[in-house]
Backbone as XML, in Angstrom:
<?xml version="1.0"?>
<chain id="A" units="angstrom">
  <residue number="1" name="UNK">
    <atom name="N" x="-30.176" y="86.387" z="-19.239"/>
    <atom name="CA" x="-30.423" y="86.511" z="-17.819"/>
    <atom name="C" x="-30.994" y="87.897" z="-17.573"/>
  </residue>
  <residue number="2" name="UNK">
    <atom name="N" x="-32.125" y="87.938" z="-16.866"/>
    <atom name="CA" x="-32.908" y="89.229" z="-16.704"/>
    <atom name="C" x="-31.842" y="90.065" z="-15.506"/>
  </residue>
  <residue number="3" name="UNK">
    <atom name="N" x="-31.855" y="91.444" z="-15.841"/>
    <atom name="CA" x="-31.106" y="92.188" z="-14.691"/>
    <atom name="C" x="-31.917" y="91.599" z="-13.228"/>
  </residue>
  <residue number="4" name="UNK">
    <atom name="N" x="-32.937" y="91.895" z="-13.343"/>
    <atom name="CA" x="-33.921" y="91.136" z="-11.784"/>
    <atom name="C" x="-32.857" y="90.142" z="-11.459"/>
  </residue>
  <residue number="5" name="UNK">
    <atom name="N" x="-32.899" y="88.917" z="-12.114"/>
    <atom name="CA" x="-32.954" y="87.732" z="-11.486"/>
    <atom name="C" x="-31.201" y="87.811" z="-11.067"/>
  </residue>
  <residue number="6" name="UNK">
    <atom name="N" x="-30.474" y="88.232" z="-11.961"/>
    <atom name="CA" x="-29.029" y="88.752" z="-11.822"/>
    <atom name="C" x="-28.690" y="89.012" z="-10.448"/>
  </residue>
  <residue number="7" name="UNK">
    <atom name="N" x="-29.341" y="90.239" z="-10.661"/>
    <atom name="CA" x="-29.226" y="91.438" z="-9.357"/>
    <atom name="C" x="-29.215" y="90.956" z="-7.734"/>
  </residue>
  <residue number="8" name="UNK">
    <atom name="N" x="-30.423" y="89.535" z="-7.731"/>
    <atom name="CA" x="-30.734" y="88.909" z="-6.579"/>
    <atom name="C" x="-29.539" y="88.228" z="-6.396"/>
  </residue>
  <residue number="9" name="UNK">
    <atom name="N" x="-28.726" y="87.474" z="-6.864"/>
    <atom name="CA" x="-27.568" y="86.513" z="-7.193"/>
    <atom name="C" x="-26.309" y="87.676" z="-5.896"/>
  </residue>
  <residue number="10" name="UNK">
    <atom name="N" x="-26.444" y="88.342" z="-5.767"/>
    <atom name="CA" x="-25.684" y="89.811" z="-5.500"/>
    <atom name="C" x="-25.983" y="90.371" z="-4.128"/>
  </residue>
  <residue number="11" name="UNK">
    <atom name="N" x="-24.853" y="90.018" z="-3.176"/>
    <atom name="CA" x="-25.104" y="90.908" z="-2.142"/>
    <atom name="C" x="-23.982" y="92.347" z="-1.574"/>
  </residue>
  <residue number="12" name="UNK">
    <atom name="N" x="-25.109" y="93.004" z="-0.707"/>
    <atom name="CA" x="-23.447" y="93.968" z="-0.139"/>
    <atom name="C" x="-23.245" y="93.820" z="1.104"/>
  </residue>
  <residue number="13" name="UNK">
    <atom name="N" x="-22.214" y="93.532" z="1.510"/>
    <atom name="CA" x="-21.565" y="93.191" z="3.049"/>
    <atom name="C" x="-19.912" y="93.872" z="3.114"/>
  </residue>
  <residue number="14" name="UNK">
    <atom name="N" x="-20.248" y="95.055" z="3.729"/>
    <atom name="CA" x="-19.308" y="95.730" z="3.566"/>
    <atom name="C" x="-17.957" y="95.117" z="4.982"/>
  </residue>
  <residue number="15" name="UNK">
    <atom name="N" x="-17.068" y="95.396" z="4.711"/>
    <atom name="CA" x="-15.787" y="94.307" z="5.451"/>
    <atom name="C" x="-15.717" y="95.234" z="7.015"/>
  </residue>
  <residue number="16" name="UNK">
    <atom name="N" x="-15.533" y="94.964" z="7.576"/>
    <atom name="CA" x="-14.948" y="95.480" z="8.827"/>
    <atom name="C" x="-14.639" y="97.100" z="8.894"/>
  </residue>
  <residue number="17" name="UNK">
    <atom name="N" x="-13.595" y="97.052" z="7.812"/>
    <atom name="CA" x="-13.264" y="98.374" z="8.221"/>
    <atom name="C" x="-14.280" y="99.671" z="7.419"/>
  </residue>
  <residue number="18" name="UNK">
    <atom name="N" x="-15.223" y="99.078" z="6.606"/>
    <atom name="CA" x="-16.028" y="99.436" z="5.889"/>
    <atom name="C" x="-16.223" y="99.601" z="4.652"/>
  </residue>
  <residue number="19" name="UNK">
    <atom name="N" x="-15.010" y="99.078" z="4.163"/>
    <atom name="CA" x="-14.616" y="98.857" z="2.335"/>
    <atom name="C" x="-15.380" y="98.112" z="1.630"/>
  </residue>
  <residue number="20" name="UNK">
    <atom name="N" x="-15.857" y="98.703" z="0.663"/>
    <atom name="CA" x="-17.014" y="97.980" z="-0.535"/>
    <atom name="C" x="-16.718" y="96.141" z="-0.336"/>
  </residue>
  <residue number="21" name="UNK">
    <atom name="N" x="-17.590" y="95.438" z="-0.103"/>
    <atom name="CA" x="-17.356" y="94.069" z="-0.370"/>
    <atom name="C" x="-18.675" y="93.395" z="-1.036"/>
  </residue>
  <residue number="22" name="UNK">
    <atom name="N" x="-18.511" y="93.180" z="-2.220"/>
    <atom name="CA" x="-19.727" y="92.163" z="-3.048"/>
    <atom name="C" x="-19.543" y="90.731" z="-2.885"/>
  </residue>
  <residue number="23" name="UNK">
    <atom name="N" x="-20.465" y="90.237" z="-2.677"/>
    <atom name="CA" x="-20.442" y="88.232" z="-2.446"/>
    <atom name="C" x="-21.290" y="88.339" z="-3.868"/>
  </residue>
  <residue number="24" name="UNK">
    <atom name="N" x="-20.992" y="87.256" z="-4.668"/>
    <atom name="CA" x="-22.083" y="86.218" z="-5.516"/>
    <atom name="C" x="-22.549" y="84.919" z="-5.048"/>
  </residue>
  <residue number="25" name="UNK">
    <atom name="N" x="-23.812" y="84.513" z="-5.531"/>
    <atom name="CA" x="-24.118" y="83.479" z="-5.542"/>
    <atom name="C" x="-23.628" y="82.948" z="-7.288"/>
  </residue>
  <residue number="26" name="UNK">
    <atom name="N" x="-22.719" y="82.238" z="-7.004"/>
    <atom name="CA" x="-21.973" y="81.993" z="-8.606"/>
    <atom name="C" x="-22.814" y="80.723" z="-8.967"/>
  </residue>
  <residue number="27" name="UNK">
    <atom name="N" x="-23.438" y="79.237" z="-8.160"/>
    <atom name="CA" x="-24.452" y="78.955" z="-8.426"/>
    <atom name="C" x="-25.575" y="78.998" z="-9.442"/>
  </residue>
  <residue number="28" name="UNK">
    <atom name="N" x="-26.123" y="79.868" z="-8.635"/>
    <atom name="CA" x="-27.172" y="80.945" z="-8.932"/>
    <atom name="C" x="-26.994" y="81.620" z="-10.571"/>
  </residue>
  <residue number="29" name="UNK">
    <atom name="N" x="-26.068" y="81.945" z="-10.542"/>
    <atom name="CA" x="-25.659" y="83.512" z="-11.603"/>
    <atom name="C" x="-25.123" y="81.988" z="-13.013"/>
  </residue>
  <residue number="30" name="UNK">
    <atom name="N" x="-25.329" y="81.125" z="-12.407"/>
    <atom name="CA" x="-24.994" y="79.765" z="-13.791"/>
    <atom name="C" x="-25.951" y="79.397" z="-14.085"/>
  </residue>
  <residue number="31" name="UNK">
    <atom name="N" x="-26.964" y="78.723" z="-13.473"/>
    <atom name="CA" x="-28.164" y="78.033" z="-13.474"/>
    <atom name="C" x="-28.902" y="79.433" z="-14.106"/>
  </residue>
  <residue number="32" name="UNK">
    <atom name="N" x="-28.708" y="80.657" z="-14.236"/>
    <atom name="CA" x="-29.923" y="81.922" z="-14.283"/>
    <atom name="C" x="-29.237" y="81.541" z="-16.292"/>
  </residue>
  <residue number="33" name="UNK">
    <atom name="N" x="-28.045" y="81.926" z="-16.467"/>
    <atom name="CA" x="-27.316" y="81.666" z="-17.785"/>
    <atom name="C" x="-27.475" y="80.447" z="-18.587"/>
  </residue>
  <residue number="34" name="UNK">
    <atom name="N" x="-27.547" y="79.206" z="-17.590"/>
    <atom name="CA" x="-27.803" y="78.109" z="-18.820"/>
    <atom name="C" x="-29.136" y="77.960" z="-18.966"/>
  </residue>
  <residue number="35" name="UNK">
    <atom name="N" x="-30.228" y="78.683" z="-18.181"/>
    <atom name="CA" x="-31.472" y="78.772" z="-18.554"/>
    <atom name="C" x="-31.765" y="79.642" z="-19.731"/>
  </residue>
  <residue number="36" name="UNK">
    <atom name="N" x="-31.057" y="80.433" z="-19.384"/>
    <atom name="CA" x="-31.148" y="81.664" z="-20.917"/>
    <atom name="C" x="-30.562" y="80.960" z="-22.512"/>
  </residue>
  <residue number="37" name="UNK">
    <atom name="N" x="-29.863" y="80.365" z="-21.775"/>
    <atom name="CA" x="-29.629" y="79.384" z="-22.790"/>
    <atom name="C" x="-29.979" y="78.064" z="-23.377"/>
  </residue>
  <residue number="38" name="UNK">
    <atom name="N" x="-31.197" y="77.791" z="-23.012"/>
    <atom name="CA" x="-32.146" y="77.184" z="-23.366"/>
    <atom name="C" x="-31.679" y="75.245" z="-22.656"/>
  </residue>
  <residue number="39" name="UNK">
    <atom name="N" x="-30.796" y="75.785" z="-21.827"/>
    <atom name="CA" x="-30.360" y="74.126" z="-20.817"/>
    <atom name="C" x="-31.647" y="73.854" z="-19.989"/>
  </residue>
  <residue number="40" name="UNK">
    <atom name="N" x="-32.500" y="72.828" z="-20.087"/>
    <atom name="CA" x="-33.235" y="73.129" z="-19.561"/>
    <atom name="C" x="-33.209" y="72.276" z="-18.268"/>
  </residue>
  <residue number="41" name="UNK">
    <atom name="N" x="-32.364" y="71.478" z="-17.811"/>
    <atom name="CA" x="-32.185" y="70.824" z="-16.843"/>
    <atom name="C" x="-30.145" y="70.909" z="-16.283"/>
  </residue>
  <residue number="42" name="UNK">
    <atom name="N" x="-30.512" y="71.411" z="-14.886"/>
    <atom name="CA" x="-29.098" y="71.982" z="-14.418"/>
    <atom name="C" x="-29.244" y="71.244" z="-12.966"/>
  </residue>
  <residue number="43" name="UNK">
    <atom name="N" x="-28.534" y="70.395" z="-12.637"/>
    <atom name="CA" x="-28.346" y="69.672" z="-11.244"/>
    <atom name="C" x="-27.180" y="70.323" z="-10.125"/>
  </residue>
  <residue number="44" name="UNK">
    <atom name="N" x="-27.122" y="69.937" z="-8.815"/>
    <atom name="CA" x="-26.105" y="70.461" z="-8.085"/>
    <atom name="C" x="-25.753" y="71.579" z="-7.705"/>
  </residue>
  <residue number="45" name="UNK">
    <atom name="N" x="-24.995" y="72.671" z="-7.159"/>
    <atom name="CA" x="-24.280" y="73.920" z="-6.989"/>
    <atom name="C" x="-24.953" y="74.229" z="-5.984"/>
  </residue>
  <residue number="46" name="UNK">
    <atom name="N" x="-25.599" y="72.672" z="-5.209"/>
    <atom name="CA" x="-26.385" y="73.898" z="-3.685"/>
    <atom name="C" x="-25.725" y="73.783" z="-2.740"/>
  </residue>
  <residue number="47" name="UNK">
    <atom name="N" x="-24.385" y="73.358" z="-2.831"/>
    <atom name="CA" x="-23.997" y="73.641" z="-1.601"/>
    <atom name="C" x="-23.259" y="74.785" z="-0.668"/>
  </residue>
  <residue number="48" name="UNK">
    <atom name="N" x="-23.124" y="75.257" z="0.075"/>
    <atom name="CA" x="-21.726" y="76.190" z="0.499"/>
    <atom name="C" x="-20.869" y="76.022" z="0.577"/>
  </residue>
  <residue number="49" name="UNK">
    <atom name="N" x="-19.902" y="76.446" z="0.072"/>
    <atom name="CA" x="-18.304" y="76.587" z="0.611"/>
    <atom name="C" x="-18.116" y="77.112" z="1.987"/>
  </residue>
  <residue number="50" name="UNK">
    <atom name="N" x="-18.352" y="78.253" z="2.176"/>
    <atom name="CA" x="-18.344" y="78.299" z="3.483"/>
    <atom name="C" x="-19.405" y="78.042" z="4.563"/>
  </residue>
  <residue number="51" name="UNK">
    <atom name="N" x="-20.298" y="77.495" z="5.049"/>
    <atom name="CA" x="-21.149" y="77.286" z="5.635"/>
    <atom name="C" x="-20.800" y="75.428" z="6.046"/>
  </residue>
  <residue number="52" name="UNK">
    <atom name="N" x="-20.321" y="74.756" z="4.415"/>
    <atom name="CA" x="-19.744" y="73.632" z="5.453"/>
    <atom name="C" x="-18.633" y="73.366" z="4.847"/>
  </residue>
  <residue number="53" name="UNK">
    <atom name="N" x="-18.166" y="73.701" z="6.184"/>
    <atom name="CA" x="-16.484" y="73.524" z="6.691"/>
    <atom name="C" x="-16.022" y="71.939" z="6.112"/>
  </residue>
  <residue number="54" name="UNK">
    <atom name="N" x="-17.443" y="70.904" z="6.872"/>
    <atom name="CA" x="-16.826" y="69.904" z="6.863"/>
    <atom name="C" x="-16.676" y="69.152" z="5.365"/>
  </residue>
  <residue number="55" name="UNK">
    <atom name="N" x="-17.133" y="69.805" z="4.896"/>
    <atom name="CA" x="-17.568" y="69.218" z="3.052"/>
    <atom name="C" x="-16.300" y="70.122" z="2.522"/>
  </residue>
  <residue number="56" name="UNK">
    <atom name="N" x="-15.903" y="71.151" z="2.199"/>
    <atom name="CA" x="-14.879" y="72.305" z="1.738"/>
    <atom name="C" x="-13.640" y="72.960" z="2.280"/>
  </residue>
  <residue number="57" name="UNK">
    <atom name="N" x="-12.794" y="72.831" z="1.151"/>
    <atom name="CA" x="-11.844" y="74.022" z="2.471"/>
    <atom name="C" x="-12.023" y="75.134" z="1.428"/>
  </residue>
  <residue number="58" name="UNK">
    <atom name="N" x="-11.937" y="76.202" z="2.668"/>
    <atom name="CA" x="-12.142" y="77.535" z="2.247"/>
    <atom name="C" x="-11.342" y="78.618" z="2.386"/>
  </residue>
  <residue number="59" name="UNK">
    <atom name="N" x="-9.908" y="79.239" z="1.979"/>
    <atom name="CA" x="-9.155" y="80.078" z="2.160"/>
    <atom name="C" x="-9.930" y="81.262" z="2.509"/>
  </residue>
  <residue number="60" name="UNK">
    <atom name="N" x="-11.084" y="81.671" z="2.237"/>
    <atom name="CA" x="-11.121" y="83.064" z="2.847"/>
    <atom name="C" x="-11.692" y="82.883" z="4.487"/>
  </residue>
  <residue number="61" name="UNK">
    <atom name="N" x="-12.465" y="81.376" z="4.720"/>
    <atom name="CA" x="-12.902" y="81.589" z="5.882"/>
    <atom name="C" x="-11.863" y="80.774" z="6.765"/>
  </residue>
  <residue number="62" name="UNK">
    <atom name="N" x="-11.001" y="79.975" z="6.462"/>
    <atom name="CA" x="-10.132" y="79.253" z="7.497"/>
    <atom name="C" x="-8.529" y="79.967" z="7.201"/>
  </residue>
  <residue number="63" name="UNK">
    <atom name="N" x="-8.327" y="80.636" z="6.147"/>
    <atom name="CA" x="-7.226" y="80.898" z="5.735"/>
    <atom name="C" x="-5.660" y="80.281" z="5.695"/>
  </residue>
  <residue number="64" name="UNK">
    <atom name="N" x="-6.870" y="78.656" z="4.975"/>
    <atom name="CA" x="-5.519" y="78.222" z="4.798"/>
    <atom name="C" x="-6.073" y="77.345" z="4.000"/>
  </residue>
  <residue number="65" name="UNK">
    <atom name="N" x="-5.353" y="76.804" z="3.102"/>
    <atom name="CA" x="-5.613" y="76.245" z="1.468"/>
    <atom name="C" x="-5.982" y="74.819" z="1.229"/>
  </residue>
  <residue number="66" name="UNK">
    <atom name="N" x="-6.575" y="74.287" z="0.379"/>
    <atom name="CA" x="-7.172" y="72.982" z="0.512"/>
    <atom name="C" x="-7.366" y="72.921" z="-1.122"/>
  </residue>
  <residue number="67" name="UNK">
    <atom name="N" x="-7.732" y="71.588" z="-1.451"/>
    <atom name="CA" x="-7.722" y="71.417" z="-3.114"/>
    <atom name="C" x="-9.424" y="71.721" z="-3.307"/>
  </residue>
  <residue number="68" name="UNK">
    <atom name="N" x="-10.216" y="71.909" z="-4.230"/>
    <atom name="CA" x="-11.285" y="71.771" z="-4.696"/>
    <atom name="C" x="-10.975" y="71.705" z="-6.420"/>
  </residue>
  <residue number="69" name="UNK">
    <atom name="N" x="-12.107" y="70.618" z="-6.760"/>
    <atom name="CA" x="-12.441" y="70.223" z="-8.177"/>
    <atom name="C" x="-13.782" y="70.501" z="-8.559"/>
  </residue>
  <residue number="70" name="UNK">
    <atom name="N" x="-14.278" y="70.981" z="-9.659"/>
    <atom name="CA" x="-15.481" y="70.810" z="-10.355"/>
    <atom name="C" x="-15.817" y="70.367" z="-11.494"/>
  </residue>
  <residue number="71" name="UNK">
    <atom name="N" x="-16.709" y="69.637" z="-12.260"/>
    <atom name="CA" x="-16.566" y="69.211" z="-13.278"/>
    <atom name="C" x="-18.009" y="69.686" z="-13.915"/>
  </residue>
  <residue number="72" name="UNK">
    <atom name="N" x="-18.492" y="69.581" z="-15.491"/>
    <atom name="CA" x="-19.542" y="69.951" z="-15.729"/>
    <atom name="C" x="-19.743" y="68.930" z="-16.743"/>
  </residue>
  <residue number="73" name="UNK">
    <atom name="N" x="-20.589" y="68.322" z="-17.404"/>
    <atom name="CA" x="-20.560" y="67.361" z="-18.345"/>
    <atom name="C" x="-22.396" y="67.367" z="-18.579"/>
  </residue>
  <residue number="74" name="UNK">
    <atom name="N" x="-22.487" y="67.276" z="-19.985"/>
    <atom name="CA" x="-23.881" y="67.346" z="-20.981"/>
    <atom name="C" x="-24.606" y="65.982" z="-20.171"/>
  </residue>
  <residue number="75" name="UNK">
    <atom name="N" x="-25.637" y="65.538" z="-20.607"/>
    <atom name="CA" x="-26.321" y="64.433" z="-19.679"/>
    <atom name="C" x="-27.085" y="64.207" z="-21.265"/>
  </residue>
  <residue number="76" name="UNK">
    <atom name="N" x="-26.814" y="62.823" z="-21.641"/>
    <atom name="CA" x="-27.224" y="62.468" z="-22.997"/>
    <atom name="C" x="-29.351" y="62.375" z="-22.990"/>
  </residue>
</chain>
């Protein structure tokens, strides 16, 4: 994974009271890795967690807990 393409994956949004806060696009920062790794076909990871509520629960934005699963599997 090139530092460039890394680096974009990466934001700064510092919190309220002004304390360092980094977001990833973790997505992003997978699909950049299994390309480096010669996967050459990677489906899914576009969605948000937080952006939809109604698809996810999200402890940092509703602050309160919900199950989530992911799975990953080779494609013959």
């Amino acid at each position: 994974m090139g530092s460039t393409g890394a680096a974009a994956a990466f934001v700064y949004r510092p919190r309220g009271d002004g304390s360092p806060r980094w977001l990833a696009d973790l997505p992003a920062l997978a699909r950049q890795r299994l390309a480096a790794l010669g996967v050459a076909q990677v489906s899914g990871g576009r969605w948000c967690t937080v952006g939809e509520a109604s698809r996810f629960f999200s402890f940092r934005r509703d602050g309160r807990t919900g199950r989530l699963a992911a799975a990953v599997a080779p494609c013959a």
